[in-house]
C-alpha positions as CSV (number, residue, x, y, z in Angstrom):
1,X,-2.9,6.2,7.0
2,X,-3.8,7.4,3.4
3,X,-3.5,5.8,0.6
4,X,-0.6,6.1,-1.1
5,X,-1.4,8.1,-4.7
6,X,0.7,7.5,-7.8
7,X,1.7,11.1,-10.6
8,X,1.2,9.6,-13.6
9,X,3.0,11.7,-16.1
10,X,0.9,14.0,-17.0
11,X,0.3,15.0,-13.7
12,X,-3.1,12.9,-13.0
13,X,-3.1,11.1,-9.8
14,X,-4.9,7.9,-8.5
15,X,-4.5,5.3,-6.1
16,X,-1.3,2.7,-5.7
17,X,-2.5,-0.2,-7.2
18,X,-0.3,-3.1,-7.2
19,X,-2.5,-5.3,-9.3
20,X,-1.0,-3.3,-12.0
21,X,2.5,-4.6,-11.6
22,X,1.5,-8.1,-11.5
23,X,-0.8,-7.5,-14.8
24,X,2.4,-5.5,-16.0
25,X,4.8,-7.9,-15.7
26,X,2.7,-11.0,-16.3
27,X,2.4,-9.4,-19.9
28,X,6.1,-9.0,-19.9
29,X,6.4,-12.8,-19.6
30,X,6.4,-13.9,-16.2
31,X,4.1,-16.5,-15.1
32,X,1.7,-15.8,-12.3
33,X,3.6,-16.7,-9.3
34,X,6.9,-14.8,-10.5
35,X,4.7,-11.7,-11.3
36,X,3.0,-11.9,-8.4
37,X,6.5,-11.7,-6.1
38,X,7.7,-9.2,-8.6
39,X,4.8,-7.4,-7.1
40,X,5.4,-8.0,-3.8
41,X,8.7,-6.9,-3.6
42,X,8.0,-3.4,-5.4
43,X,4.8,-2.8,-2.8
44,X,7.4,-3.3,-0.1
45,X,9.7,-1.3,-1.7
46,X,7.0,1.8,-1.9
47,X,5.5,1.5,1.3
48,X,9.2,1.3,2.7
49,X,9.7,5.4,0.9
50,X,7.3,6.3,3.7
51,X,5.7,9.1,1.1
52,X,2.0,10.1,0.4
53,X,3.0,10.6,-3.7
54,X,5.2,8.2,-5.7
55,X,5.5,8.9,-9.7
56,X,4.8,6.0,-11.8
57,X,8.6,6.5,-13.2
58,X,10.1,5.7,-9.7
59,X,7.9,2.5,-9.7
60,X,8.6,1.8,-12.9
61,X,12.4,1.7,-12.2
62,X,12.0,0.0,-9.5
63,X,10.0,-3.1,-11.1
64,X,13.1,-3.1,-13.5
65,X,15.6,-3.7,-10.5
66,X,13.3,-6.4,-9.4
67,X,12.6,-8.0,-12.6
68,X,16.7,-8.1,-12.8
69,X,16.6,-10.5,-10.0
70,X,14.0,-12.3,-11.0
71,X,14.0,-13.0,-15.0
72,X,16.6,-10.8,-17.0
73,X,15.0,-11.6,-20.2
74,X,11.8,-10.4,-19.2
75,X,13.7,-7.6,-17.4
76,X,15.1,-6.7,-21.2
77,X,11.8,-6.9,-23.0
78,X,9.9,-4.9,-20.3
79,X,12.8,-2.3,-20.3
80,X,12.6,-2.6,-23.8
81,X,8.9,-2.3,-24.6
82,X,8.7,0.9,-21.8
83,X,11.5,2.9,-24.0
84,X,9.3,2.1,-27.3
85,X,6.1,3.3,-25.3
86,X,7.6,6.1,-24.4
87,X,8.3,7.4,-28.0
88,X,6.0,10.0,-29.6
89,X,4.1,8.9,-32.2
């Protein structure tokens, strides 16, 4: 099976990496072991779509359901920091 690829928004695709979440939502304030089942529970959740192509918005969202489950404070500052980073300059 292929890996799976990941449409960043402006169209560029590369490899799932779930390092990324963990790194993501480590930042966001979860230690290591809470970021690293965050993780875990969105890579299920992707491989579970059964799709070549997921955008980075769809796993975006879905690290926010998890994060909701996990640490709603740091579910409220990630959601928080992504709607600030998404913002024109």
């Amino acid at each position: 099976m292929n890996p799976i690829k990941v449409v960043k928004r402006d169209g560029v695709k590369e490899p799932f990496d779930p390092a990324k979440i963990t790194q993501v939502v480590n930042a966001a304030g979860l230690d290591f072991a809470q970021a690293q089942i965050v993780s875990d529970r969105v890579v299920a959740w992707v491989k579970k779509q059964k799709v070549p192509e997921i955008s980075s918005l769809q796993i975006r969202d879905q690290i926010t359901v998890v994060l909701e489950t996990v640490d709603k404070q740091v579910a409220n500052f990630f959601r928080w920091y992504q709607k600030t980073k998404d913002k024109p300059q």
